[in-house]
C-alpha positions as CSV (number, residue, x, y, z in Angstrom):
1,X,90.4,63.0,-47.1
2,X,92.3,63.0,-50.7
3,X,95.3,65.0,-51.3
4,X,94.1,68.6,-52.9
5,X,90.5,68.1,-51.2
6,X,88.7,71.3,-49.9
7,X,86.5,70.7,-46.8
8,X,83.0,71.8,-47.5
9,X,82.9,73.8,-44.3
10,X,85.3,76.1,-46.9
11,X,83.1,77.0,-49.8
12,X,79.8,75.1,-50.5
13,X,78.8,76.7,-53.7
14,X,83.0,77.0,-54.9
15,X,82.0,75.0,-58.5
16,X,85.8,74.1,-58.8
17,X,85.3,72.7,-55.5
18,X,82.5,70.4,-56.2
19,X,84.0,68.9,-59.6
20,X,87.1,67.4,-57.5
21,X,85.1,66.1,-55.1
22,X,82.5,64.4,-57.8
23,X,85.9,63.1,-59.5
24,X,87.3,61.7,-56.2
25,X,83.5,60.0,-55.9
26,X,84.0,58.2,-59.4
27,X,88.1,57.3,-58.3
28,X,86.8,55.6,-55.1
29,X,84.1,53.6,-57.2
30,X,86.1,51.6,-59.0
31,X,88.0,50.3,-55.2
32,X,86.7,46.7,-55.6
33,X,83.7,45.9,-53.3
34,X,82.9,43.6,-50.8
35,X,79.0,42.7,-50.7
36,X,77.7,40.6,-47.6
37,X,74.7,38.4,-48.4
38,X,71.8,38.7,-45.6
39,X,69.2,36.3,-45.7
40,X,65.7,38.3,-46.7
41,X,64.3,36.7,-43.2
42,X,67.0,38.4,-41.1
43,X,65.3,42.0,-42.0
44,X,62.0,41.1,-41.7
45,X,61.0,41.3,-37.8
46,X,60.7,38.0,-36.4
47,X,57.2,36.5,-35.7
48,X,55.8,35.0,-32.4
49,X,54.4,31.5,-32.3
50,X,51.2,32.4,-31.2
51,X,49.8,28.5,-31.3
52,X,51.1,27.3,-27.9
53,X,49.9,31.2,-26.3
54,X,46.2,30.2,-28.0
55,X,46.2,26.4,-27.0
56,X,46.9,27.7,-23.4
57,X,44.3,30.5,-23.1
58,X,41.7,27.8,-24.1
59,X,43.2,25.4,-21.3
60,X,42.3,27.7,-19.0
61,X,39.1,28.9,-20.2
62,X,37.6,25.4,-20.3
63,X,39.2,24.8,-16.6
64,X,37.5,28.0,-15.3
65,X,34.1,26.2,-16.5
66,X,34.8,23.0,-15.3
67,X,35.5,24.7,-11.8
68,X,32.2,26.9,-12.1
69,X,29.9,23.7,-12.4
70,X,31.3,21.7,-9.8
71,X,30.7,24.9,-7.6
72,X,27.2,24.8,-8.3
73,X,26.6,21.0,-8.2
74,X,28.5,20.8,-4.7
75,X,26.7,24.2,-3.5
76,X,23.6,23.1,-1.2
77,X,19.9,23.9,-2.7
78,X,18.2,27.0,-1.9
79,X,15.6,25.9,0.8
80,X,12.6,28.5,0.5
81,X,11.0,30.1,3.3
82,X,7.1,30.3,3.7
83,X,5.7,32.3,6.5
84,X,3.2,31.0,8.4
85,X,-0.2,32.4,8.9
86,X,-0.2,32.9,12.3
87,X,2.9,35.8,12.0
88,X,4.7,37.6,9.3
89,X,8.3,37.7,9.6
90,X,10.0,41.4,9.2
91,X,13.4,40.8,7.1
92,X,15.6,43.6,7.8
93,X,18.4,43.9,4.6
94,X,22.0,44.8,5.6
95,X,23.4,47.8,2.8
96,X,26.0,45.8,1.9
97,X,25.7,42.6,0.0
98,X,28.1,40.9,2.0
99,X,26.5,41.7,5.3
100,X,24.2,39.0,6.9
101,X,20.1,39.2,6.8
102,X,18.4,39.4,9.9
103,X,15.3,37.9,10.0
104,X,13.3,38.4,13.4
105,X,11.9,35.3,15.3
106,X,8.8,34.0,14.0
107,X,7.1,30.6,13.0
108,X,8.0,29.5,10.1
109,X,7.5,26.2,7.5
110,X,10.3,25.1,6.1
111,X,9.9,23.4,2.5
112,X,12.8,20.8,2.6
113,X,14.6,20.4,-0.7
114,X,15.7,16.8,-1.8
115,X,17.5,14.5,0.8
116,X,20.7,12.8,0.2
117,X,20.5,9.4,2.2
118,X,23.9,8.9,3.5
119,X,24.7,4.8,3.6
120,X,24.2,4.1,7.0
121,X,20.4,5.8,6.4
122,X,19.8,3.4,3.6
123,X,21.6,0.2,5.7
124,X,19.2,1.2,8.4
125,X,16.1,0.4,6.3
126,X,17.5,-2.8,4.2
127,X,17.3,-6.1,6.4
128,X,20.2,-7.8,8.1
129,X,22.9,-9.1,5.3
130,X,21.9,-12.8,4.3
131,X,18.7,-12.1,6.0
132,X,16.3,-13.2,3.8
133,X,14.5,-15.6,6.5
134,X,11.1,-13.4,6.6
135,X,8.8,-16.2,6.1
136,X,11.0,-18.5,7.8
137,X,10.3,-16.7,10.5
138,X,6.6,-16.5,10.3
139,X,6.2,-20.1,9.6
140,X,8.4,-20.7,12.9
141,X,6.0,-18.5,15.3
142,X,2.9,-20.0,14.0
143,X,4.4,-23.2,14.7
144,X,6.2,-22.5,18.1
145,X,2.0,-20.8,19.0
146,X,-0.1,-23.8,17.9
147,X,1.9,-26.4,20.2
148,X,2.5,-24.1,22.9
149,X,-1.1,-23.7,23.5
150,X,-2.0,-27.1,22.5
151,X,-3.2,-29.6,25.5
152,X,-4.7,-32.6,23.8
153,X,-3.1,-35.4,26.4
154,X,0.1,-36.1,23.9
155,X,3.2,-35.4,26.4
156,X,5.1,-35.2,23.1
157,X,4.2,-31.7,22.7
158,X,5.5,-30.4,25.8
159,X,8.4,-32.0,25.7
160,X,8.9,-30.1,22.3
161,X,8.1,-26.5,23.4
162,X,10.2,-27.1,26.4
163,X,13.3,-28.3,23.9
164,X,13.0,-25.0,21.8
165,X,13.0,-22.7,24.7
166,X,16.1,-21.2,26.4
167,X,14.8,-22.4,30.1
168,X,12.3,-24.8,31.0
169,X,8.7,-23.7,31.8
170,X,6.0,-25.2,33.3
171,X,3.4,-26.3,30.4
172,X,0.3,-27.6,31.3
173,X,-1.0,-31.3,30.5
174,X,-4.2,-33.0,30.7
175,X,-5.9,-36.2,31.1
176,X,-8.6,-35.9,28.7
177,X,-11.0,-33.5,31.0
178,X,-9.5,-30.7,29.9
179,X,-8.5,-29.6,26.4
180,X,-7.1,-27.0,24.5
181,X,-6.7,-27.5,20.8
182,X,-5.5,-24.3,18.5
183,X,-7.7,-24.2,15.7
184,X,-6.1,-21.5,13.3
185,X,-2.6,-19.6,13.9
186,X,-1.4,-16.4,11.4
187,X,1.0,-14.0,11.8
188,X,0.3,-10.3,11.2
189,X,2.9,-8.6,11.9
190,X,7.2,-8.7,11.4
191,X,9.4,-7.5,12.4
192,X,13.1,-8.1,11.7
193,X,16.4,-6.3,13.3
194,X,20.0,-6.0,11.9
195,X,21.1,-8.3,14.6
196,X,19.1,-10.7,12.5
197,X,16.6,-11.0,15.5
198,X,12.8,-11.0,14.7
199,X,9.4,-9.6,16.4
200,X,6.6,-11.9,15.3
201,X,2.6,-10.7,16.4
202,X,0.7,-13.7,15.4
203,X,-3.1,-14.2,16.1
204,X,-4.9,-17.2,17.1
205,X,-8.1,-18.9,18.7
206,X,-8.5,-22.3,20.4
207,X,-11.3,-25.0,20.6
208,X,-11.7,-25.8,24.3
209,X,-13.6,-28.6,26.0
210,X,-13.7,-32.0,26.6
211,X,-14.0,-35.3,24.8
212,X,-17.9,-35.9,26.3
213,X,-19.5,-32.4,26.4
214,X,-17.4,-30.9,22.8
215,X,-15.4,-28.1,22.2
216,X,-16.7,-24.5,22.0
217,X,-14.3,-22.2,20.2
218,X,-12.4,-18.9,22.3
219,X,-12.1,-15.2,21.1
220,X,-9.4,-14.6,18.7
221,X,-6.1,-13.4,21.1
222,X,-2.8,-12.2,19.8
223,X,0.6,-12.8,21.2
224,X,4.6,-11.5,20.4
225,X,7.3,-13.8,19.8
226,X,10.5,-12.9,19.5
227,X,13.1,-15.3,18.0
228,X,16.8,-14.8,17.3
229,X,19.9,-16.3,15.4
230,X,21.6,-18.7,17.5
231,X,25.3,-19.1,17.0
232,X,25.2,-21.9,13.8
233,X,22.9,-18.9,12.0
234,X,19.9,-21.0,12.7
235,X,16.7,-19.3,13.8
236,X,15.4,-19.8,17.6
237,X,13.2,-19.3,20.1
238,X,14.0,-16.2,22.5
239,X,10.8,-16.5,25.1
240,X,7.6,-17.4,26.1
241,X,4.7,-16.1,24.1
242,X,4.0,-12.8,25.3
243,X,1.0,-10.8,25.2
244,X,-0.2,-8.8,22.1
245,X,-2.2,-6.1,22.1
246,X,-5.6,-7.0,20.1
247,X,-8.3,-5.2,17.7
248,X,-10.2,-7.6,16.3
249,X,-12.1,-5.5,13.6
250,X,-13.4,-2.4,13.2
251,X,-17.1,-1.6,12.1
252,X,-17.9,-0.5,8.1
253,X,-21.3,1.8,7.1
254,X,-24.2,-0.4,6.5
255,X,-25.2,-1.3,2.9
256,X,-28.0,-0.2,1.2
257,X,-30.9,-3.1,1.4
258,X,-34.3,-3.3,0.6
259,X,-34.3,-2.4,-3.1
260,X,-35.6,-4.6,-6.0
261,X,-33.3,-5.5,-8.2
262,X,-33.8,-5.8,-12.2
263,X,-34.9,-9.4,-13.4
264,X,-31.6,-9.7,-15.4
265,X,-29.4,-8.3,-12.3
266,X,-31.2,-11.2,-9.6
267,X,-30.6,-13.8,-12.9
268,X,-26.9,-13.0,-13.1
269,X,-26.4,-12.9,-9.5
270,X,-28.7,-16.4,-8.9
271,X,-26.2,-17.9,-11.5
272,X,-23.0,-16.9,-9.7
273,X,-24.1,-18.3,-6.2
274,X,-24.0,-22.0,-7.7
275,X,-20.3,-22.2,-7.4
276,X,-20.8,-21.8,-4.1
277,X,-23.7,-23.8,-3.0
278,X,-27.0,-24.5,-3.9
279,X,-30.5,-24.1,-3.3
280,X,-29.7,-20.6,-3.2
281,X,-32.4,-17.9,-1.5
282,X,-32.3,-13.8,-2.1
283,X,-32.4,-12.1,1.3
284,X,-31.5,-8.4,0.6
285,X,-30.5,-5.9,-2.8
286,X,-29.4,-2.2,-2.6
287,X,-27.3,-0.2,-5.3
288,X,-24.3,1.2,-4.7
289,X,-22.1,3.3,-6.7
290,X,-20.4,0.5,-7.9
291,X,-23.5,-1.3,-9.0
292,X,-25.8,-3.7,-7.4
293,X,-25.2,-6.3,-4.7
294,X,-27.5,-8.8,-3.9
295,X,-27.3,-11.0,-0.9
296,X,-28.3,-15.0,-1.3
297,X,-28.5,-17.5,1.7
298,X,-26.6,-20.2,0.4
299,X,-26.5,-23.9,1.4
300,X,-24.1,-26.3,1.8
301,X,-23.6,-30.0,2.3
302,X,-23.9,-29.0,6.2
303,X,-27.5,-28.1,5.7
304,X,-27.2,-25.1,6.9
305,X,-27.4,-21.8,4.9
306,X,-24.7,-18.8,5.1
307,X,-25.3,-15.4,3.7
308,X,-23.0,-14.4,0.7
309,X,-22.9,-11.3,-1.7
310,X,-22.4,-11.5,-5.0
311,X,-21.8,-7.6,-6.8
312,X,-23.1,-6.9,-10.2
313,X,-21.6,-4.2,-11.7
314,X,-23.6,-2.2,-13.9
């Protein structure tokens, strides 16, 4: 405090007072000053970034999404549950969510949802790898059938079944009084196996007889072959021919007969027989559903005549 200066804890209202201490005031004014230069940014409260902090939260939110969808793609389909009619189920609800349902014993039908094939379910249905010898396979049973039951007096053809089987078997030969001679051979049925193996049901009928009394012809028969791969990948014979079970055909519902057809209908169907054969006769009409069919007795360069339909539609 100046020389001469009163404290204002002494007298605050002392006007003598207060003119020295206004004059003292305008004394330590003219002191030179020393002014420090703050930058305007320094007293302005500094300011978060807030790009990164945004950029993240949006990171996040998209990865919560991503998450929620694959949880629902890899989460198995509900499988309903149908009752059947022969019981109800009772379903007895737990009070908290988290508790398991009971449901009591009953029949039920399940209505599966769509099955994922896993790869050995869909390697189980394709055919052995390289496998693509189907009809090599076919045309090899018919083959291995119509010499095997073949007896026409030519030793040849034993001696061939005898070379494509794994042990030798006793085929039959003839002199001439007794022949067997396979008239048609088909197979019906394949079968092939990832071992590259193959199950081959192949049908066939014979002409038997003899060179001076004719041939008559047998009842269609059926046999199974089985041929496998052989170590150089070629296809073999496993076995004799073994027996088939057989149903020849089955029986259809008659046709209606008896019925007169229109004049244009028996003209249209008179003209289709004579790619056939000729001399043509009509031995029955009836109309169907699908229109009329007519049926001619046809000949041939045989002389003889063989019933054929011909179908008009309408």
């Amino acid at each position: 405090m100046a020389p001469g200066r009163r404290s204002i804890a002494g007298n605050p209202i002392d006007p003598t007072w207060l003119y020295l201490y206004v004059r003292d005031m305008d004394t330590e004014s003219d002191l030179p000053q020393d002014y420090e230069q703050i930058p305007w940014s320094h007293l302005v409260p500094p300011q978060k970034d807030r790009s990164l902090q945004l950029a993240a939260i949006a990171v996040a939110v998209i990865a919560i999404f991503l998450a929620i969808v694959f949880l629902m793609r890899r989460s198995p389909p509900v499988t309903p549950i149908v009752a059947s009619t022969t019981a109800a189920p009772s379903v007895v609800e737990a009070p908290l969510p988290e508790a398991p349902v009971a449901v009591s014993p009953a029949p039920t039908t399940l209505l599966a949802g769509p099955r994922i094939y896993s790869e050995a379910d869909l390697m189980a249905v394709l055919p052995p790898p390289g496998s693509d010898d189907r009809l090599l396979a076919i045309a090899r049973a018919e083959w291995f059938v119509t010499d095997y039951f073949t007896v026409d007096g030519d030793g040849s053809l034993a001696d061939g079944v005898n070379a494509v089987l794994p042990d030798v078997v006793d085929i039959p030969t003839t002199d001439g009084s007794a022949i067997s001679y396979v008239e048609w051979a088909r197979a019906v049925e394949v079968t092939d196996h990832r071992d590259g193996s193959f199950d081959v049901i192949v049908w066939f009928r014979t002409l038997v007889g003899d060179v001076e009394g004719g041939f008559a012809r047998t009842d269609v028969r059926a046999v199974h072959v089985k041929l496998v791969t052989d170590e150089m990948g070629r296809l073999a014979i496993a076995d004799v021919p073994a027996v088939a079970g057989f149903e020849p055909h089955g029986v259809a519902p008659s046709w209606p007969v008896d019925q007169i057809p229109p004049s244009e209908v028996a003209t249209q169907a008179m003209s289709a027989t004579e790619v056939f054969g000729e001399d043509a006769k009509l031995h029955s009409a009836g109309e169907t559903a699908e229109g009329w069919r007519l049926v001619f007795l046809v000949g041939d360069a045989s002389g003889l005549r063989f019933p054929v339909a011909v179908h008009i539609a309408p």
